[in-house]
C-alpha positions as CSV (number, residue, x, y, z in Angstrom):
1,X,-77.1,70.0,31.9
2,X,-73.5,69.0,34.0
3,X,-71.5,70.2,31.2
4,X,-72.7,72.8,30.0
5,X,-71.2,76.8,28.1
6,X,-72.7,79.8,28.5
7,X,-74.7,79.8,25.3
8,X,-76.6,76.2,26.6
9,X,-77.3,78.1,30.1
10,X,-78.3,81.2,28.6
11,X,-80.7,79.2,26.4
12,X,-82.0,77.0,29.9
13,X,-82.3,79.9,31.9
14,X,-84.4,82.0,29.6
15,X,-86.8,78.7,28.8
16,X,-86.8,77.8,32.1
17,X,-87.8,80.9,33.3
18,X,-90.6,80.8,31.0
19,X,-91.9,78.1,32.0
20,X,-92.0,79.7,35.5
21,X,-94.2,82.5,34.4
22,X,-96.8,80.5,32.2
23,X,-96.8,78.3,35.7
24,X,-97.5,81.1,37.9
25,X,-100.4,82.7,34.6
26,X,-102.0,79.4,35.7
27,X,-102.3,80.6,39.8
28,X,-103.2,84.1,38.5
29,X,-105.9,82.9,35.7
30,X,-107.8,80.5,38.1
31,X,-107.9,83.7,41.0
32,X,-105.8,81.0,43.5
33,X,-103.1,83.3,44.4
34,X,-104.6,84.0,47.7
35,X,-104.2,80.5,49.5
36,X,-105.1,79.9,53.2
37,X,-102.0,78.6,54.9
38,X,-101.3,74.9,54.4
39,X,-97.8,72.8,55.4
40,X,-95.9,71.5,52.3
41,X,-97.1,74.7,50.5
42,X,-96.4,78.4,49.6
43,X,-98.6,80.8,47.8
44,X,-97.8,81.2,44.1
45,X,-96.4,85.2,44.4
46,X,-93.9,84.2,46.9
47,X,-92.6,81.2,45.3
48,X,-92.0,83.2,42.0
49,X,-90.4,85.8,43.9
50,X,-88.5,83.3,45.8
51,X,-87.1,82.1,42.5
52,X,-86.3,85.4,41.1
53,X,-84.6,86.3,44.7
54,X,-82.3,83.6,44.5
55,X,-81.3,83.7,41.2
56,X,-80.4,86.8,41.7
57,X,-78.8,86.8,45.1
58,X,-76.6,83.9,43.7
59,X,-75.4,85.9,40.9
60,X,-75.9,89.8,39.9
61,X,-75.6,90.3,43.9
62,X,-72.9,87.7,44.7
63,X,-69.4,89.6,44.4
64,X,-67.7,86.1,44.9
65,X,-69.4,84.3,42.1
66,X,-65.7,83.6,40.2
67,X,-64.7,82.5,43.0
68,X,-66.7,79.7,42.6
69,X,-67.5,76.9,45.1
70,X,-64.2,78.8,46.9
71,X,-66.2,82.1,47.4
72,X,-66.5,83.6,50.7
73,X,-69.8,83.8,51.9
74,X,-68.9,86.7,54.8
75,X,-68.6,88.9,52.0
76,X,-71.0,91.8,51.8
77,X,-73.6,91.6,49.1
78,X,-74.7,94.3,46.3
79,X,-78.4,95.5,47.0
80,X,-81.4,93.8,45.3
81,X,-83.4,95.1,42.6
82,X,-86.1,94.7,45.1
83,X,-85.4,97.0,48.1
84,X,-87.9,94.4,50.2
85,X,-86.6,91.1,48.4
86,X,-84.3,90.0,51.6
87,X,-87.0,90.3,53.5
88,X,-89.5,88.6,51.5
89,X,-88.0,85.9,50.2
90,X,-84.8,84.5,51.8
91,X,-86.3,81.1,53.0
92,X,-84.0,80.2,55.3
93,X,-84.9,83.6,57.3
94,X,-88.6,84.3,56.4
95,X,-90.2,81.4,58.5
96,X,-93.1,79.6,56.4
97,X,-96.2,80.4,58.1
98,X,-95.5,84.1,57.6
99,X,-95.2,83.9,53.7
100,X,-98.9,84.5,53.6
101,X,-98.7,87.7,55.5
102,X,-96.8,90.1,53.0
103,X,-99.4,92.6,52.8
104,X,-97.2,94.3,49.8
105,X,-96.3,91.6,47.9
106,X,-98.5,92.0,44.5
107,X,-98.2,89.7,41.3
108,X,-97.4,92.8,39.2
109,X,-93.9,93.3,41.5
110,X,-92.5,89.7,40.9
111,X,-93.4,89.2,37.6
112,X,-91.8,92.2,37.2
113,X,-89.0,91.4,39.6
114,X,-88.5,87.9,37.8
115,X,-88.1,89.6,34.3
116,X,-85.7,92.1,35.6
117,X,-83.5,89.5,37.6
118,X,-83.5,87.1,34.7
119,X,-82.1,90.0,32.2
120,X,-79.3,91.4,34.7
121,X,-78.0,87.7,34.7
122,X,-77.8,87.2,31.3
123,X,-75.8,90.1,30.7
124,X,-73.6,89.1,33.4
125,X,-73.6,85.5,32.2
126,X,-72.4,86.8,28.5
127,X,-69.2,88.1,30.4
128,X,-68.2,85.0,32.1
129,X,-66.3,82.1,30.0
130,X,-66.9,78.5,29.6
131,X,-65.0,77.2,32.0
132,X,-65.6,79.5,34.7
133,X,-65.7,78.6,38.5
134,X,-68.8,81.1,38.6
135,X,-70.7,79.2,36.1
136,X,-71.7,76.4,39.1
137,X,-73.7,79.6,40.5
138,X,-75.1,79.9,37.1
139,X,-76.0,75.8,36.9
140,X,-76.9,76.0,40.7
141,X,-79.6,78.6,40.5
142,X,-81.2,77.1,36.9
143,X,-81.2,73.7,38.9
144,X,-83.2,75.5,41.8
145,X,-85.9,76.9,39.7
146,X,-86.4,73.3,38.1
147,X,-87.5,72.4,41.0
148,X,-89.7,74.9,42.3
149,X,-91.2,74.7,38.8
150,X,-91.8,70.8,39.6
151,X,-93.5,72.1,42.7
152,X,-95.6,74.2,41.0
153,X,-97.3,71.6,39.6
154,X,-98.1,69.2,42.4
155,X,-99.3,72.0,44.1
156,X,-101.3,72.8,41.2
157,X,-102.4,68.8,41.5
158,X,-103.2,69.6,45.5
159,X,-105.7,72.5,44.7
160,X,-107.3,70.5,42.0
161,X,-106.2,73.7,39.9
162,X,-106.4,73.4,36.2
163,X,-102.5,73.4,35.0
164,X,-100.7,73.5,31.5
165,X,-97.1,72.3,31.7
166,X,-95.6,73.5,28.7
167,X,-92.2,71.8,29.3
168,X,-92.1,68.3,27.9
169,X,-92.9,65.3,30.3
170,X,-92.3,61.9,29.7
171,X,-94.9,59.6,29.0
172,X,-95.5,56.2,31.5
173,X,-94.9,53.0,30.6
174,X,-96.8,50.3,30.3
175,X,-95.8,47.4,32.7
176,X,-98.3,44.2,32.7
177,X,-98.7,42.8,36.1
178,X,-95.4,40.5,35.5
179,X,-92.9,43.0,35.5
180,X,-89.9,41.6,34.9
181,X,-86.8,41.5,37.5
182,X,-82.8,41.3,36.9
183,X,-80.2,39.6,39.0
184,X,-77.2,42.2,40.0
185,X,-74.1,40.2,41.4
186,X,-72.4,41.0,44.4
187,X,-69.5,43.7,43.8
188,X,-68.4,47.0,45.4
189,X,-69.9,49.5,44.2
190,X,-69.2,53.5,44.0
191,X,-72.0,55.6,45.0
192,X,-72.1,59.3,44.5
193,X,-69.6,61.5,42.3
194,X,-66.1,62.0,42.0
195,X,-64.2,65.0,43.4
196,X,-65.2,68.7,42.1
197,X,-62.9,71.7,41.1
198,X,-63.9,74.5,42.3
199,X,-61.2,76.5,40.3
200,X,-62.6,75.1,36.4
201,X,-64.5,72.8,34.7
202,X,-63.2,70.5,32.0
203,X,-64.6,68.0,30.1
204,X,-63.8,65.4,32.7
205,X,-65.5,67.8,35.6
206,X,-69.3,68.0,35.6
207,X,-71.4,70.3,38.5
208,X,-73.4,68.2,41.0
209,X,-74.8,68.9,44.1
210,X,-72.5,68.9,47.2
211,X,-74.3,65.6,48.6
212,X,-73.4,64.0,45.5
213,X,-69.9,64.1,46.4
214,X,-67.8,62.0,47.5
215,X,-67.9,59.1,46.0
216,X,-68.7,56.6,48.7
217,X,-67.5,52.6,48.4
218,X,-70.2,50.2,49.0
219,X,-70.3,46.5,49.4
220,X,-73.5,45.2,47.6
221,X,-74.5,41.6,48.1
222,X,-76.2,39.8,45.4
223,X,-79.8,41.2,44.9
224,X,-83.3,40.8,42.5
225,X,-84.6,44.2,41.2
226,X,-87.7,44.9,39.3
227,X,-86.7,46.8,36.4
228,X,-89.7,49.2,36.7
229,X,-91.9,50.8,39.0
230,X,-94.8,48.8,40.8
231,X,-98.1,49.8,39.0
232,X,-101.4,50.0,39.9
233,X,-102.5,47.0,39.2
234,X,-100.0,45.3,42.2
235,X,-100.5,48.3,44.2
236,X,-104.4,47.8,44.1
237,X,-104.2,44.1,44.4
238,X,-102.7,45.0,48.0
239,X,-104.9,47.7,49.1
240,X,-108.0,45.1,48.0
241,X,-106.3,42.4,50.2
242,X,-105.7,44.7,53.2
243,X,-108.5,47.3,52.8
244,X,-105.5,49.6,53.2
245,X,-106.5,53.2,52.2
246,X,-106.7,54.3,48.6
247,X,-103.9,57.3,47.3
248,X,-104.7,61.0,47.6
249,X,-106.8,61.7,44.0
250,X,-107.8,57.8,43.4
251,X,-111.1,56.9,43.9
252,X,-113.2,53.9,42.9
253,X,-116.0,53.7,40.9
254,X,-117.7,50.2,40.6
255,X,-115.4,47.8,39.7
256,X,-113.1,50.5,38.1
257,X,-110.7,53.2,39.1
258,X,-110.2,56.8,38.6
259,X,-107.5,59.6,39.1
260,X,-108.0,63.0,39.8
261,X,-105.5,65.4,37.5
262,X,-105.4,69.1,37.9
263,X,-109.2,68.6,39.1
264,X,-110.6,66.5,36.2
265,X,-111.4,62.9,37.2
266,X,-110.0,60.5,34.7
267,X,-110.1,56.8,34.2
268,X,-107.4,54.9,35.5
269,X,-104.2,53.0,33.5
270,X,-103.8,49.7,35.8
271,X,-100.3,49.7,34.0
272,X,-98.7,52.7,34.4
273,X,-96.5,53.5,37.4
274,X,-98.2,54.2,41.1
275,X,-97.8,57.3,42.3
276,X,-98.7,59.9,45.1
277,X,-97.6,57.3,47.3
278,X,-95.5,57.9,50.3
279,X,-92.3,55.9,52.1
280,X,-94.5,54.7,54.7
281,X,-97.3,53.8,51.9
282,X,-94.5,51.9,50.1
283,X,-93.2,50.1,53.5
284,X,-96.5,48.3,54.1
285,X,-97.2,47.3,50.8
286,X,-93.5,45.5,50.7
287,X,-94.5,44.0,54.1
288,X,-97.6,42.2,52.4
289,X,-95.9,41.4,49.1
290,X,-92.9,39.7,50.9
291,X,-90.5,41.8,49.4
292,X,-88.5,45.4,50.3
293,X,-87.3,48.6,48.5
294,X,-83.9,48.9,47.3
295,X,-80.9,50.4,49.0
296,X,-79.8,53.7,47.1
297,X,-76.6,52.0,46.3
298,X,-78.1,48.8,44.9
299,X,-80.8,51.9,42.6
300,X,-77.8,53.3,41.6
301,X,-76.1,50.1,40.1
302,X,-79.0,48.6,39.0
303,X,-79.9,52.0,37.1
304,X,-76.7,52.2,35.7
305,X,-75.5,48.5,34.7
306,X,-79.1,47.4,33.5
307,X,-79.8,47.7,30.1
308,X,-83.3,47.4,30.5
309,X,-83.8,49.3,33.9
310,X,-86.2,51.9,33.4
311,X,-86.5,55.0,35.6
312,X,-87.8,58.5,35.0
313,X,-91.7,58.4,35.8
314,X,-91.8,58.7,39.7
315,X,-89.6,59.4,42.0
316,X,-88.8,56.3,43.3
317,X,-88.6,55.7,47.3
318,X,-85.3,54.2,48.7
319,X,-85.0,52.2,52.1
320,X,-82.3,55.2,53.4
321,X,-82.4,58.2,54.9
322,X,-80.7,60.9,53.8
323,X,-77.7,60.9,55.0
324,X,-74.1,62.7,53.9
325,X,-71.2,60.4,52.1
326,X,-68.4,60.0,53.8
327,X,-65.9,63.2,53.1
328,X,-68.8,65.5,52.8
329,X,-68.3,69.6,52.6
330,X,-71.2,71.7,52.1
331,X,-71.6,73.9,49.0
332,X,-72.2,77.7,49.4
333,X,-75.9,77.0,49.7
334,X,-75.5,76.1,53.2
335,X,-79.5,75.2,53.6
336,X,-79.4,72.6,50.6
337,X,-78.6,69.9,51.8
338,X,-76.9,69.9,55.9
339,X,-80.7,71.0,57.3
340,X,-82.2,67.8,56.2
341,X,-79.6,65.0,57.0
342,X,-81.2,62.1,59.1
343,X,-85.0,63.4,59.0
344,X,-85.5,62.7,55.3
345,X,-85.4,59.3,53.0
346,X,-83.8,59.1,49.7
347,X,-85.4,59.4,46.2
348,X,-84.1,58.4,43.2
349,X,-84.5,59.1,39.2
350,X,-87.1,61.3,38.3
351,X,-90.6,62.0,38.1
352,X,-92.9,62.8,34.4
353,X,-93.0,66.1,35.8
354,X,-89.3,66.8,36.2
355,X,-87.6,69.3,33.8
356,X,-85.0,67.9,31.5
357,X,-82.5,70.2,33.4
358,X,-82.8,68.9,36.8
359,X,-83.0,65.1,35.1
360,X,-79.8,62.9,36.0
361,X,-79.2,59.6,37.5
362,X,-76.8,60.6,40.4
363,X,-79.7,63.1,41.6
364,X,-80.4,62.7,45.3
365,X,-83.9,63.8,45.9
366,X,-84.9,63.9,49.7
367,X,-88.3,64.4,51.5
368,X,-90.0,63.0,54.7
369,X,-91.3,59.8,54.5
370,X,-95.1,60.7,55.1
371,X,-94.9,63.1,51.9
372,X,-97.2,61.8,49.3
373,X,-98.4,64.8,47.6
374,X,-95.4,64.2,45.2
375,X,-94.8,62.3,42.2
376,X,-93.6,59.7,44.0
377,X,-93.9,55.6,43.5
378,X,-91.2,53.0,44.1
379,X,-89.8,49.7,42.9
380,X,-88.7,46.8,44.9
381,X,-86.6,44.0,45.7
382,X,-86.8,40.4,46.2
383,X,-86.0,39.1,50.2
C-alpha cells in the first residue's frame, strides 16, 4: 500500500473502515463501551470518532490537501460534519483522562459520523488523480486507522472482551527450540528511505512516514541473528531458571501452560513466537541467555538480505530508542512522530494482528519500553 491509485485506496479505505465498525459492534455487543479510565487506553466511542475525525480533518476539511507534504498548515480549515468533533476528538488537544467525560458523545453519532466522513472522502478522492501530491493525505489517514484498528484488538485482549477480527491475520510459525541463526558480514548499510516528492508520485516514489526518511548510513560489524522470534519454549526455560514473572494472560497449569485470548483460556504452543512481552522483559531474558537484541539497522539488513528471515508475527523489540535519522523534517502530522523522539524504543516488522495496509519492512513502530499489552516479542543476537 506505498504505491498505490485511487481505485486501490478507495477499495482500502472502504474495507478498512469496515473493519473499524464490526471492531467497535464487538465494544457495543459485549455492553463495554463505558470503560473506567485506564492508561494505554481509550473508550471504544472516542476512538471510532477519533478515526472518523482525522480522516476527515486530513482530507474533506484540509483546503491544502494538493498541496501535498508542501501544504500550509496555518491555513484555515472547512467546518466538520460534527459541529463538536474539534473538540472531541483532536488528540493532541483533548488530554486523555478527559476522553471519558464527554457526556454527549453517543455510539449512534460516530457510527454515524464515521459513515458520513468515509462517503465525503470518497467522493473527493474520485476527483483527485493518481499521481497526486494529495493522495499521501489519502495513504496517511488509511495508515492511521490501521493502527487504531490494531489497537482495538489488544484492548479487546486487555478486557478479556470476546473479539472477531475479520481482516486476515497471519498464522505463527512453528520454531523448535533450535532456531536457527544466519551470519550477516560487516558492510555499511542504508537505513530508512530515500528522499520523498512532495509535488508527485512515480513509480520510483513510494509514501512513508516522515521518520522513515532520510536514509541514514550505518556501519554494521559482523553479527549472528536468529532468523525468528524467540518462542515460548526458550522464553519459559528462562522464567523457570529465574522464577522471573510469567506474561500478562499466561498462566500455568501443572506442568503445562495456557494463554488467555479475548477471555478464553487456551492451551499453549511452546513453538510459536512469545509475545505480550515488553523491552525491559526482553532485556533480562538476553542478560540470562548471554546474548542481546539487534540494532534496528542490523533488523533491517538482516530482514532484507536473508532469505530465510522470517518476520511478521510480533512486533519485534530493537535495542534503540527512537530517535530521528539524520536530515529529518516532520510531515504535516506534526504529533506523529517529533512528540516521541528519545522516550520510546524501536519496533520492527509486524504483528499477526496488523492489517495488510500498514504491513511493510521499513515500518518504524515506537512505544515505551514497559509496554507489554502489545503484540510484541523479539529476536536476538549472538555477543
Amino acid at each position: 500500500m506505498r504505491q498505490v491509485n485511487i481505485l486501490t485506496l478507495s477499495k482500502a479505505l472502504q474495507q478498512l473502515r469496515g473493519h473499524t465498525l464490526n471492531s467497535f459492534e464487538c465494544y457495543l455487543s459485549a455492553n463495554k463501551l463505558s470503560l473506567p479510565y485506564q492508561k494505554g487506553l481509550n473508550p471504544p466511542v472516542w476512538e471510532l470518532g477519533h478515526v472518523a475525525w482525522f480522516q476527515e480533518y486530513w482530507i474533506a476539511r484540509n483546503l491544502q490537501r494538493s498541496h501535498g507534504l508542501a501544504c500550509d498548515l496555518s491555513q484555515p480549515r472547512k467546518a466538520s460534519l460534527l459541529s463538536e468533533a474539534d473538540a472531541w476528538f483532536d488528540s493532541a488537544k483533548v488530554a486523555h483522562s478527559t476522553r471519558w467525560e464527554l457526556k454527549h458523545l453517543t455510539s449512534p453519532k460516530c457510527i454515524q459520523y464515521a459513515q458520513e466522513s468515509l462517503a465525503e472522502t470518497l467522493a473527493l478522492l474520485q476527483n483527485e488523480t493518481d499521481h497526486s501530491p494529495a493522495l499521501y493525505f489519502y495513504w496517511l489517514v488509511l495508515q492511521h486507522e490501521a493502527m487504531h484498528l490494531e489497537a482495538s484488538a489488544y484492548m479487546a485482549q486487555s478486557l478479556g472482551l470476546p473479539f472477531k477480527a475479520l481482516w486476515p491475520q497471519i498464522a505463527a510459525t512453528a520454531v523448535n527450540a533450535e532456531s536457527k541463526t544466519a551470519r550477516v558480514p560487516s558492510q555499511t548499510w542504508k537505513l530508512g528511505s530515500s528522499d520523498f516528492s512532495s509535488h508527485s508520485l512515480t513509480e520510483e516514489r513510494s509514501f512513508c512516514f516522515d521518520n522513515e526518511l532520510t536514509e541514514k548510513t550505518c556501519s554494521i560489524q559482523d553479527f549472528e541473528i536468529s532468523l525468528h522470534p524467540v518462542n515460548w519454549a526458550k522464553y519459559l526455560d528462562f522464567v523457570n531458571a529465574t522464577g522471573y514473572r510469567l506474561p500478562n494472560y499466561m498462566r500455568q497449569t501443572g506442568a503445562d501452560f495456557e494463554k488467555e485470548v479475548f477471555g478464553n483460556w487456551l492451551p499453549l504452543n511452546k513453538w510459536e513466537p512469545a509475545i505480550h512481552l515488553s523491552w525491559t522483559d526482553a532485556q533480562a531474558y538476553c542478560a540470562w541467555a548471554k546474548c542481546r537484541l539487534p540494532t534496528e539497522a542490523e533488523w533491517d539488513c538482516a530482514a532484507k538480505t536473508l532469505t530465510d528471515f522470517e518476520w511478521g508475527h510480533v512486533w519485534e523489540w530493537t535495542q534503540d530508542t527512537f530517535e530521528p535519522y539524520e536530515g529529518f523534517v516532520t510531515h504535516p502530522y506534526t504529533e506523529y512522530s517529533e512528540p516521541w523522539f528519545g522516550t520510546h524504543k524501536v519496533l520492527r516488522g509486524a504483528s499477526h494482528f496488523t492489517h495488510s495496509v500498514l504491513r511493510h519492512v521499513n515500518y518504524r513502530n515506537f512505544f515505551t519500553p514497559e509496554r507489554d499489552d502489545i503484540y510484541s516479542g523479539f529476536r536476538t543476537c549472538a555477543l
